[in-house]
C-alpha positions, 0 to 999 in steps of 0.5 A, a space after each residue: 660589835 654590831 659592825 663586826 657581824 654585820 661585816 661578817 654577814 655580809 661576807 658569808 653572803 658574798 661568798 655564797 654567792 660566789 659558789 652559786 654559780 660554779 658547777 663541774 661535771 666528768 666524764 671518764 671514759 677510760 681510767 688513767 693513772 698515767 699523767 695526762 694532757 689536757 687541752 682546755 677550751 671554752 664553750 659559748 651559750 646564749 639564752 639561759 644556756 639553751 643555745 650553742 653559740 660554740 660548735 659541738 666539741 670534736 674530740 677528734 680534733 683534739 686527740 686526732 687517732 687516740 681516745 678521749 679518757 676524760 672531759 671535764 665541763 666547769 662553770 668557773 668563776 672566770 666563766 661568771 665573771 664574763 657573764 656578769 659583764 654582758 648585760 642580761 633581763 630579769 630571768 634571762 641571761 644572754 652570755 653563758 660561758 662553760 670551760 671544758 677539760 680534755 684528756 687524751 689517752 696516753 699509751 703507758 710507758 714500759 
């Protein structure tokens, strides 16, 4: 009995560990209800995230002459899995990779 609860224990810490690190943020600037299409990039962080390895996102190499409707930044659990493998220091991590979503606004079909 006590190896199932500790087995137990030690997967609600695990998986709370898990989704410690994964975050998302939207940005809408236009509401579309029309499907989207969406290019999805990652962006590259040293030192705790304070310093772009990656360029600033260009939305207009993306949509080109259309707007932007939406963007979308996530920490996923892909982008901790790349973390973890560069080795960091107490209270500093080297690598912090970050998905971001893209949607481009698509004229409605009549």
């Amino acid at each position: 009995m006590n190896n199932f609860r500790t087995l137990r224990f030690a997967l609600l810490l695990g998986f709370m560990y898990l989704g410690l690190g994964c975050s998302t943020i939207t940005f809408v600037q236009v509401e579309q209800e029309e499907p989207k299409n969406t290019e999805t990039r990652w962006h590259h962080t040293t030192l705790n995230g304070m310093v772009e390895i990656s360029r600033p996102l260009n939305t207009q190499s993306i949509c080109g002459d259309k707007a932007w409707t939406e963007i979308t930044t996530e920490h996923t659990f892909y982008n901790w899995l790349a973390q973890v493998i560069i080795p960091g220091i107490e209270f500093l991590v080297f690598y912090s990779p970050w998905t971001t979503e893209v949607a481009c606004h698509e004229a409605a079909v009549q």
